[in-house]
Structures are given as structure tokens and as C-alpha cells.
TORKEKE-760198 format. One record per residue: residue number from 1; residue in three letters; x, y, z of N, C-alpha, C in turn. Coordinates in pm, 1 decimal. Layout:
BEGIN
pt num=NUM residuo=ALA nxx=X nyy=Y nzz=Z caxx=X cayy=Y cazz=Z cxx=X cyy=Y czz=Z
...
***
This chain:
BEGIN
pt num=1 residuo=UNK nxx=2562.7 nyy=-164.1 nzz=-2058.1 caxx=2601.9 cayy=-242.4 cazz=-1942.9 cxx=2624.7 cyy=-153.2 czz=-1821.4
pt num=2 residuo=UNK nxx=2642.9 nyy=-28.6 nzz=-1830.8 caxx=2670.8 cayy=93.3 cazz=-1735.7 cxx=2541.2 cyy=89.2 czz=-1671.8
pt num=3 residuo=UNK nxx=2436.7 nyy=90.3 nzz=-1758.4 caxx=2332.0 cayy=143.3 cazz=-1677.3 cxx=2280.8 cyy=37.0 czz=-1594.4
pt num=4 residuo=UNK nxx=2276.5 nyy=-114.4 nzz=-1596.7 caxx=2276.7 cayy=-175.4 cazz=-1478.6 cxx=2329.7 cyy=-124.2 czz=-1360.2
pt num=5 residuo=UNK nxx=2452.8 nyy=-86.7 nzz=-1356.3 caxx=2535.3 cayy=-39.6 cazz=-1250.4 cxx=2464.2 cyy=96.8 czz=-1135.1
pt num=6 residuo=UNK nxx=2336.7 nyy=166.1 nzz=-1250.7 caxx=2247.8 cayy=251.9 cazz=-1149.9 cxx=2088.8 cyy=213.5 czz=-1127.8
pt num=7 residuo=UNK nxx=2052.2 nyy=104.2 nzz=-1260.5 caxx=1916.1 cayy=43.8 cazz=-1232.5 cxx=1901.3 cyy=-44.4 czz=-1098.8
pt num=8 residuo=UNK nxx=2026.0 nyy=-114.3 nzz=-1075.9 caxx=2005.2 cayy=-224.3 cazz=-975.6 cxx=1975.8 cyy=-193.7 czz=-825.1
pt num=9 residuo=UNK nxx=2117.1 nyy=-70.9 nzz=-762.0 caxx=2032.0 cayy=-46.6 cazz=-677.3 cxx=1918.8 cyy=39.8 czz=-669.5
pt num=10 residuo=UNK nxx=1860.2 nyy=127.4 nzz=-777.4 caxx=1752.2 cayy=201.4 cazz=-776.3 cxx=1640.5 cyy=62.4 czz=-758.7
pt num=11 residuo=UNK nxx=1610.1 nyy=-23.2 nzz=-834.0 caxx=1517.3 cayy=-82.9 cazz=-827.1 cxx=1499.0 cyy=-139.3 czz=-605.9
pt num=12 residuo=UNK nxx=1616.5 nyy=-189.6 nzz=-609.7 caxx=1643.9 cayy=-253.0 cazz=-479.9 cxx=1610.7 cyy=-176.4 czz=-411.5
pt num=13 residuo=UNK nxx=1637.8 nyy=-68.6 nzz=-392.0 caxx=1578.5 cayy=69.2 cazz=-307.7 cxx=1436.4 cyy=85.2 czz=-295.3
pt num=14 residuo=UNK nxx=1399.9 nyy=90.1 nzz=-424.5 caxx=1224.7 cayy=83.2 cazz=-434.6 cxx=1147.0 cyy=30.6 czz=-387.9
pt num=15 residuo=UNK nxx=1244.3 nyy=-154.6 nzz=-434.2 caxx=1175.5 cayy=-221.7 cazz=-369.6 cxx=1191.7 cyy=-197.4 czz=-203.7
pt num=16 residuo=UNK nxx=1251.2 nyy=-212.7 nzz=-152.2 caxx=1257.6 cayy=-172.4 cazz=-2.1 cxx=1188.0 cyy=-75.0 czz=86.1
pt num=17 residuo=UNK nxx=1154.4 nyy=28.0 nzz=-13.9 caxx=1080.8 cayy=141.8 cazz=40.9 cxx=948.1 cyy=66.1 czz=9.6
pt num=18 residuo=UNK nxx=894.5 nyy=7.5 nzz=-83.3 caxx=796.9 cayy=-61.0 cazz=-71.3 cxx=695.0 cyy=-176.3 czz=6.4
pt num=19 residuo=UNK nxx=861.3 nyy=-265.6 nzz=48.5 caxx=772.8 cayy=-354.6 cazz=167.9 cxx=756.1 cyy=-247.8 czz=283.7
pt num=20 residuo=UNK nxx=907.4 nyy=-160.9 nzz=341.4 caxx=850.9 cayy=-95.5 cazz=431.9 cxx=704.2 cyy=18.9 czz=441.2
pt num=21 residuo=UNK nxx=726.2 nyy=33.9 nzz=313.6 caxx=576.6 cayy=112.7 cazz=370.0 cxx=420.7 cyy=0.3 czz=400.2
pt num=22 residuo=UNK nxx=409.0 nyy=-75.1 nzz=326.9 caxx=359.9 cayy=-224.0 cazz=341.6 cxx=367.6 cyy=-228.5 czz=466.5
pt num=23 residuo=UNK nxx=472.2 nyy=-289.3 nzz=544.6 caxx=457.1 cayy=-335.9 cazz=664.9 cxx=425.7 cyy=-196.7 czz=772.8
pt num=24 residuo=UNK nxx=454.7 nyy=-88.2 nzz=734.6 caxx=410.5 cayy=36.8 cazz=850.3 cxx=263.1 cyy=15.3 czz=834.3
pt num=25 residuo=UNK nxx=215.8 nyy=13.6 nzz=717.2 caxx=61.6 cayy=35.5 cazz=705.6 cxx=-26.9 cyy=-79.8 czz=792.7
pt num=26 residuo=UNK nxx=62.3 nyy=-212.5 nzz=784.7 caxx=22.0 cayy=-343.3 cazz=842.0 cxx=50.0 cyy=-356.4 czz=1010.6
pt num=27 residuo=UNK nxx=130.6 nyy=-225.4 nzz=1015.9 caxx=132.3 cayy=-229.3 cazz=1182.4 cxx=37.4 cyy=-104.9 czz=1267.0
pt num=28 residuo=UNK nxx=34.8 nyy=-10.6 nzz=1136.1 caxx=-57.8 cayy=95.8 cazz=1206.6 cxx=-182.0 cyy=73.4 czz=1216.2
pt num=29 residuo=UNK nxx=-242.1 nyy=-71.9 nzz=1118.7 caxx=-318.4 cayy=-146.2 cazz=1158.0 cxx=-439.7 cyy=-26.7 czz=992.0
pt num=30 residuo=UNK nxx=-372.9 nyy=-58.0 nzz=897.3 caxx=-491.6 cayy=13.7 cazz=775.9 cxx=-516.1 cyy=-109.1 czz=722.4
pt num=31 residuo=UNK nxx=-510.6 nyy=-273.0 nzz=728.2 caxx=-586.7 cayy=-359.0 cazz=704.6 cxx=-663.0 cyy=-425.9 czz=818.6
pt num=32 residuo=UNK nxx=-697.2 nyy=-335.8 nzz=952.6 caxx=-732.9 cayy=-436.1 cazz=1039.2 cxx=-965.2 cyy=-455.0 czz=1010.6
pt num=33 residuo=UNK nxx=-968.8 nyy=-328.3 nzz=949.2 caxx=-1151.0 cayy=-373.9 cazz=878.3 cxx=-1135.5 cyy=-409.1 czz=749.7
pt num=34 residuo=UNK nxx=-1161.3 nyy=-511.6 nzz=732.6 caxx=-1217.0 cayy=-517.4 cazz=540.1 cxx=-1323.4 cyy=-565.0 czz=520.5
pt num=35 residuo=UNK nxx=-1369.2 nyy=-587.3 nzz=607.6 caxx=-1553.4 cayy=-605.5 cazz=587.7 cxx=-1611.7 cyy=-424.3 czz=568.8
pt num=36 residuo=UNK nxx=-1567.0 nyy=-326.9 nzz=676.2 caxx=-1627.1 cayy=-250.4 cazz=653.8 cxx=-1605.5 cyy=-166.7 czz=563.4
pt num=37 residuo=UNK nxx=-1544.0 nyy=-118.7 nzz=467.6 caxx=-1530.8 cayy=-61.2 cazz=343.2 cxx=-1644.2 cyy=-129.6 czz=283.3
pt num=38 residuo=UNK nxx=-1664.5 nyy=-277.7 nzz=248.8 caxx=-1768.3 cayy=-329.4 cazz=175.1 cxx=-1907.3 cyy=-290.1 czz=219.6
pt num=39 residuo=UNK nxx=-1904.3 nyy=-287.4 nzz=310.1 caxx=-2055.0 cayy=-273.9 cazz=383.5 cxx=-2082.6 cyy=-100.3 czz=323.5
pt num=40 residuo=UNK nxx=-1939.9 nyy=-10.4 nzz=369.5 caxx=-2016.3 cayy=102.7 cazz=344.2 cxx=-2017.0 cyy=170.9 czz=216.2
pt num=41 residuo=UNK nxx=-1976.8 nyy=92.7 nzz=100.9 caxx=-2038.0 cayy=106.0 cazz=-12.3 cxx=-2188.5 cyy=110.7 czz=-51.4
pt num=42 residuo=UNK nxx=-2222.4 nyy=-2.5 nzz=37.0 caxx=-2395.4 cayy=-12.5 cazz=31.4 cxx=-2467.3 cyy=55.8 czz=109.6
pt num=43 residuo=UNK nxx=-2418.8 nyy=118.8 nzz=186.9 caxx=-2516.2 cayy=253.2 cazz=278.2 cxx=-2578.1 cyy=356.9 czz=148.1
pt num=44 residuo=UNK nxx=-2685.7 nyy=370.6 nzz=185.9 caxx=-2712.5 cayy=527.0 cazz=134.2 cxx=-2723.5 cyy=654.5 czz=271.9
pt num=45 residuo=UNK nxx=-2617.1 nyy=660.4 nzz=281.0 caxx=-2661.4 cayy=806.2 cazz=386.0 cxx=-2639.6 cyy=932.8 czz=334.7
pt num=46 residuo=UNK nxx=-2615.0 nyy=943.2 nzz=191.6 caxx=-2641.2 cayy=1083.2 cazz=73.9 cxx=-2804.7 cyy=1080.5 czz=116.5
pt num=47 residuo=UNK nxx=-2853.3 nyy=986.8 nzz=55.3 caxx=-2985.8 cayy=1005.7 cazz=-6.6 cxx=-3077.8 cyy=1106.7 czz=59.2
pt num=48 residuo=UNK nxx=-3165.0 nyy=1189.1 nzz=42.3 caxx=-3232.5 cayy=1261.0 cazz=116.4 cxx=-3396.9 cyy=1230.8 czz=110.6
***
């Protein structure tokens, strides 16, 4: 029963550091292409 007493806020913490990094990524704008990742899977510009 002790160790609730250090899981709870560890988890809560986590979670928190988690949306915030979530929402930094969503403001620095790393979901604003998702078409183009797909597209440039299908390039060949290796090929020689």
C-alpha cells in the first residue's frame, strides 16, 4: 500500500510530461505535413 504513495505521482508526472511534449510538438508545428512523409516513401532518389 506504500508503494502507491510513490507510483501515483510518478505516473501523474509522466503523464504530464507527456501531453506537454505532445502539445510542444503540435505547436512547433511536427504534424503540420502528413501527406508528405507518404509521398516520400515512394520517391526513388537512391536509385542510380
Amino acid at each position: 500500500m506504500n508503494v502507491i504513495i510513490y507510483l501515483l505521482p510518478l505516473a501523474l508526472g509522466l503523464g504530464l510530461l507527456g501531453l506537454f511534449g505532445f502539445l510542444w510538438a503540435l505547436k512547433s508545428g511536427q504534424y503540420s505535413d502528413m501527406d508528405g512523409a507518404a509521398y516520400r516513401v515512394l520517391s526513388d532518389d537512391d536509385v542510380e
